[in-house]
N, C-alpha and C positions, 0 to 999 in steps of 0.2 A: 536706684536699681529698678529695672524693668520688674514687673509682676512676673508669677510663673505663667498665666495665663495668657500675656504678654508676648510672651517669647515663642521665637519662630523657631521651626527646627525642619530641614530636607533631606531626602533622601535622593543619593545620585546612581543617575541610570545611566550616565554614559562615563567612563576612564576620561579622565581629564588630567594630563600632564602642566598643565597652568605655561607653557615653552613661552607662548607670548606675552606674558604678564612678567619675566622676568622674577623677581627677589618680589614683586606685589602679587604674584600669583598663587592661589591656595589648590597645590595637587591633590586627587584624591583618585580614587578606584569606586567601580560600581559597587553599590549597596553601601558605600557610607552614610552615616548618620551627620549631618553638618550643622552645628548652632547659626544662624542669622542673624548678625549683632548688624548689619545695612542692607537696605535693596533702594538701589535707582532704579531710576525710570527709562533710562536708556537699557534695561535687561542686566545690568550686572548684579552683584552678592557681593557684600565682604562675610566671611563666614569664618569658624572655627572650626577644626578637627583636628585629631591627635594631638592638638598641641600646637598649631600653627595656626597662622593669619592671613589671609589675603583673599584676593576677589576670584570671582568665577563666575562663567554664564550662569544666567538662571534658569534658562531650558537645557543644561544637564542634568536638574535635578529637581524631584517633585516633591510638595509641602506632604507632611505628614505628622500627626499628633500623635505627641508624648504619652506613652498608657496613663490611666492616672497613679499605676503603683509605683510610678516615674517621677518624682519630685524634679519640676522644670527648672528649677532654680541649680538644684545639684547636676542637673545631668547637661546643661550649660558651663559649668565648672569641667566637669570632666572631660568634655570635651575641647576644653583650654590645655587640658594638661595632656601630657605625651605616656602618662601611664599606662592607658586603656585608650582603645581603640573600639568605636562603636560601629554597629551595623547594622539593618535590620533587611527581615526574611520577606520574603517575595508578599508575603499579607502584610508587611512591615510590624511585625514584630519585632524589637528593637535588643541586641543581645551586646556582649562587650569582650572582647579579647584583651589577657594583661600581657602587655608588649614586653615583660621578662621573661616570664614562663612559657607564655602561650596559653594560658589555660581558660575556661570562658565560662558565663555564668549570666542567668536570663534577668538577678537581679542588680539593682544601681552600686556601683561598684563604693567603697571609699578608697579614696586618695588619701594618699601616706601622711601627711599634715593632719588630717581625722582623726587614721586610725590611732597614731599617738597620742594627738589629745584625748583620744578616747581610752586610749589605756590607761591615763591619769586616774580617772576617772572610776573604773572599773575594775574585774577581778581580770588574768590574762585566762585567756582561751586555748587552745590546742587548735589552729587555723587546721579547716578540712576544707580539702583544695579537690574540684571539682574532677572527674573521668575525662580528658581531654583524648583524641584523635587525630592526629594532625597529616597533612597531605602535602608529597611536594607537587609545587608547579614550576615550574622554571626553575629556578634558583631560590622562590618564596616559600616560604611554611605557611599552610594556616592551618588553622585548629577550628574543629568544627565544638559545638557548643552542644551542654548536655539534654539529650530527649526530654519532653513534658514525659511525666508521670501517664501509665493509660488512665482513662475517665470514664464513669457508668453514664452514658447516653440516657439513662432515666425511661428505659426500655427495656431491661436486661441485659443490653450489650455492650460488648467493650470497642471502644472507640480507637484507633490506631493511634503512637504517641505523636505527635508534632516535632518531627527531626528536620537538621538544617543540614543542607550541602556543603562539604568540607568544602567545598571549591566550587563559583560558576565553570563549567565550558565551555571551552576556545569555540569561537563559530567560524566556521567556515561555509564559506558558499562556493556553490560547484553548478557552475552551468546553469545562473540566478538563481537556485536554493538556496538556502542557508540551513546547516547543519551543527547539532553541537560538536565538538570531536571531544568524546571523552564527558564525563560524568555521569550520573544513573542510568543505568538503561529502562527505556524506555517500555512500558506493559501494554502484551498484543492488545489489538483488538479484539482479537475472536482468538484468545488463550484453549480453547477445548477443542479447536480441530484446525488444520492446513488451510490457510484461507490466504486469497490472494490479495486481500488486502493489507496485508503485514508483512509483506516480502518483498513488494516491489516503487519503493519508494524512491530512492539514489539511484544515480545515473551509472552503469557497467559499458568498458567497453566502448565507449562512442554512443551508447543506445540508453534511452528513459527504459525505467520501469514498467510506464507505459507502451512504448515502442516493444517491450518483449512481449508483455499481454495482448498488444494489438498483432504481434506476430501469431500469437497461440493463435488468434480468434480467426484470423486470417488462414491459415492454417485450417484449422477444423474446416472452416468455409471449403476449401481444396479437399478435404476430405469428403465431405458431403460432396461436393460434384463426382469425384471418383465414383463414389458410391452408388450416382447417377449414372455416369457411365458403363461402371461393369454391368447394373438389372438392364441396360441396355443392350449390353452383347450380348449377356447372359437370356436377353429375352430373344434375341436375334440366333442365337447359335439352337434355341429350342424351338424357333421358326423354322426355322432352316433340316430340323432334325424330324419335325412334325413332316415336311412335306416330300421330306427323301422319306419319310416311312410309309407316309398314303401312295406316293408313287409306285414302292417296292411292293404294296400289298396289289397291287391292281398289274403286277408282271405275268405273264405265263408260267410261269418256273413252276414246275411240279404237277402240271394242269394234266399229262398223261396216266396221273396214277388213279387206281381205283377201290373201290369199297371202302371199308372203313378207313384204310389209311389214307383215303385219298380227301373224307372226310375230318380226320385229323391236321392234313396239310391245309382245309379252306378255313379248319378254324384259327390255326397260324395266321393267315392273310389279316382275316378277321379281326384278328387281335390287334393288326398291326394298324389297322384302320382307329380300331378304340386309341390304342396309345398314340396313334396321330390326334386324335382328338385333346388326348389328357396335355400332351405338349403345347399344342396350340394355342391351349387354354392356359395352362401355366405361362405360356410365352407374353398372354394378353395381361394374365395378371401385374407382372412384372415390369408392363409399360404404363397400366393405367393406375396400378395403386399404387404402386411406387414412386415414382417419377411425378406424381400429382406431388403427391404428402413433402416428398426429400423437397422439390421444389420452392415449394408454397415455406417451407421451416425455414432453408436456407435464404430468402428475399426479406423475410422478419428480421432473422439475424444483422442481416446487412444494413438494417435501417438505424437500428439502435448501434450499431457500428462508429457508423458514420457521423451521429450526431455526438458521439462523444469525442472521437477521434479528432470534429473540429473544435468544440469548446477545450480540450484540452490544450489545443495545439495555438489557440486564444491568448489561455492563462500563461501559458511558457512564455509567450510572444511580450505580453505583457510586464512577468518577470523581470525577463533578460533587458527590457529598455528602462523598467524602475531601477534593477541595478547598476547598468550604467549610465541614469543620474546619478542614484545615489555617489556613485566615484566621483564622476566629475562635482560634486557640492561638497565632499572630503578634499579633495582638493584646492575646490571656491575656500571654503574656510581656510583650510592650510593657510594659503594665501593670503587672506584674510589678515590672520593671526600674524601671519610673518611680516605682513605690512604696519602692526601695530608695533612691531619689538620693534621695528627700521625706523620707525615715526620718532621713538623714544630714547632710540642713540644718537639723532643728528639733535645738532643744539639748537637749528634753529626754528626745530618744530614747536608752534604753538600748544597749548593746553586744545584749544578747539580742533585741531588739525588730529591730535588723538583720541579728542571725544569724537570726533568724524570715524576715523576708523575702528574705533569701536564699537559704534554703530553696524557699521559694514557689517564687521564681523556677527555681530549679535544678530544680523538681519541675514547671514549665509548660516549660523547655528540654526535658528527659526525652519528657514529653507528646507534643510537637508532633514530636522527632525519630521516634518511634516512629509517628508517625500518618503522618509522610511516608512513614517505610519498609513501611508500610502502602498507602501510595499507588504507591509503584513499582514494591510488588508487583503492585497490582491494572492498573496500566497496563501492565506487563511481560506479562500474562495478554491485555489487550487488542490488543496488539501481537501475541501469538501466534493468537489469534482470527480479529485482520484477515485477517493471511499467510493462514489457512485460509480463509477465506472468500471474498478475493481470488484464492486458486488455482481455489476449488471454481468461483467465479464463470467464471472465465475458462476453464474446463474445459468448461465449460455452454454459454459463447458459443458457442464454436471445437466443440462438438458438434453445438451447436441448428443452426449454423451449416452446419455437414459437411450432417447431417438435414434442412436443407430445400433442400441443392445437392441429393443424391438422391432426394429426393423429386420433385425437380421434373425432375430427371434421368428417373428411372420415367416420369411423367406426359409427357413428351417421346417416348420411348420407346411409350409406351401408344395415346397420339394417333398414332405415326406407322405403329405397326401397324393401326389403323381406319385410317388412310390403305390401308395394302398391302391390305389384304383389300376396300377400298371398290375401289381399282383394280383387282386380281382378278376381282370382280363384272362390275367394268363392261367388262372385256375382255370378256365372254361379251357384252352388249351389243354391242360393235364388232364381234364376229363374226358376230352376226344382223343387225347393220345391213349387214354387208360384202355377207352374203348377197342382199343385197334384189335382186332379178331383176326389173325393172318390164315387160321384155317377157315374161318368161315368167307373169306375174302378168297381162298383158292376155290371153294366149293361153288359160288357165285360165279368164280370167273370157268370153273367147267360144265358151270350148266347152262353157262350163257352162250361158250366161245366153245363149247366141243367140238369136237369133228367123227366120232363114235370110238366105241370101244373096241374095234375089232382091231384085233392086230395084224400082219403078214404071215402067211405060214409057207413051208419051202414048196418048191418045184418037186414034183413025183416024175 
């Protein structure tokens, strides 16, 4: 018998149905635990789990060592027998499911031939059978295994306990994504406030995540020209207002009257002159501070726009032609595989002619494994992209945002000083109107304009 030190033991990361291996093939589900009692050198396994025997690629499944509170010797046994069911957690922690109950437990199980010898042996015990949880998926049960105990950090603080997922989720890809459908949900990034990083990740409607953020930004941008545009009417309609008012003060109109009203009417004119000025100058405002600043914001925007818009539009690119290899090497294999079962029902295939295909196929598993990890490199890179692009975005709102609160702040500000300075003017108004003395404006106009006092008296 091999040492425990000896002994191989893997973990598999891809579903393997063993279809082309026929009655030699060992089926198994991801995250099992598989004893290696053979590996050739052409990539295959003969391995043990649950209980069964047969081969498998050995790029479905990666080596990993036994804890030491793992007796190698035992937990090779268990995995011969159909009792327990082993598996281990994404750190490969290695846990065990009992295929009657479903119940599960982080230590090395005994097998019923043990446990009765051991009860020879021994006093009996009252078996206390672990808090089980179990999950349907399809038609399958599983049972998720009991929480670690919480642990003092050796800081004061308590450490969250080490829990395993009743179930991996279904992945789905949408539009070269890949998505889990179903299992934990996943913890925002930015949990304390509405961020657009955590909301727009999966495709809606025909449109990315992206495609809607690029719409908002896009958007804003059309805002800010708007914005442009009206301090431009808005500056043109008080051009236009300034110089129908210096025209109107420089009219005749009123120019017959006289004395102080007539001095009350030239400070009207007067006035109309200042407030052509207060416009004028407002009007100037509105084309040079304005339309500088909105400009000069909106051409920045555009620059970091643009540079995400195409690295994003890169990684999709990218994506979407990793994953149709990836199909077509699911396929290569398929085929592959199917070539192997067809080798091994005609009679007159050689031993070599199906170590041939075997090959193959172990040389299209190879293929497609490394064209995935290909793929989650390039997705891993698009996910880091997003986050930047999604911050930059959102930096840009909540700026463009701030910038057109004070803009319009200024412009409130701006209009309401031509207000103070138009009411200034017109005080001077109200002081010449105050002025207006209609008697002493008759007494002026009879000592200037008389004709004497004598009046008619009759015919004698």
């Amino acid at each position: 018998m091999m040492s425990g030190s000896l002994l191989q033991f893997v973990k598999a990361i891809y579903n393997y149905n063993a279809q082309d291996q026929g009655d030699l093939g060992l089926p198994f589900v991801e995250s099992s635990v598989i004893y290696v009692a053979e590996r050739l050198d052409d990539g295959w396994c003969r391995g043990f789990t649950l209980g069964k025997e047969g081969w498998f690629p050995a790029s479905y499944a990666k080596a990993i060592v036994a804890e030491p509170a793992l007796d190698a010797v035992r937990l090779s046994q268990v995995l011969r027998s159909p009792q327990w069911a082993a598996y281990a957690t994404p750190e490969d922690k290695i846990y065990f499911v009992n295929q009657s109950n479903q119940s599960t437990t982080w230590e090395l199980p005994q097998l019923v031939n043990e446990a009765r010898a051991r009860s020879r042996t021994t006093s009996p015990q009252s078996p206390v059978s672990p808090v089980v949880n179990t999950v349907k998926v399809g038609s399958a049960t599983s049972a998720t295994p009991p929480a670690v105990k919480r642990q003092s950090s050796g800081h004061g603080q308590v450490q969250k306990a080490a829990t395993l997922p009743s179930s991996k989720p279904r992945l789905v890809t949408i539009n070269g994504l890949t998505f889990a459908d179903g299992g934990p949900k996943q913890p925002l990034i930015e949990p304390n406030q509405p961020s657009f990083v955590d909301y727009f990740w999966s495709d809606k409607l025909e449109k990315s995540g992206f495609d809607i953020l690029l719409a908002k930004h896009i958007n804003g941008k059309m805002v800010l020209k708007d914005v442009i545009e009206f301090m431009k009417e808005r500056a043109a309609i008080e051009d236009a207002y300034a110089k129908s008012l210096l025209k109107l003060s420089k009219s005749m109109l009123g120019s017959q009257e006289e004395g102080t009203l007539l001095q009350a009417w030239h400070s009207v004119k007067t006035e109309l002159v200042a407030r052509a000025n207060i416009h004028s100058s407002f009007s100037d405002q509105l084309l040079t501070d304005f339309n500088k600043e909105l400009f000069e914001y909106k051409e920045g925007q555009k620059k970091d726009r643009k540079q995400h818009e195409l690295i994003i539009a890169q990684d999709r690119k990218q994506l979407l032609q990793l994953d149709a290899t990836i199909e077509k090497g699911k396929q290569a294999l398929a085929t592959k595989q199917k070539e192997i079962e067809t080798k091994k029902l005609a009679r007159k295939t050689s031993l070599k002619d199906i170590e041939v295909a075997r090959r193959r196929s172990s040389y299209a598993s190879e293929e497609l494994k490394r064209t995935e990890e290909l793929y989650n490199d390039a997705q891993k890179k698009w996910v880091i992209d997003m986050i930047s692009a999604c911050k930059d975005f959102e930096h840009h709102e909540q700026e463009r945002s701030k910038f057109i609160q004070d803009m319009l702040y200024k412009y409130v500000d701006m209009h309401a000083g031509t207000h103070e300075k138009s009411a200034e003017s017109l005080s001077k108004v109200t002081d010449a109107v105050d002025k207006v003395n209609t008697k002493a404006d008759r007494e002026a106009f009879i000592r200037q304009r008389n004709t004497g006092t004598q009046r008619p008296v009759d015919r004698r």
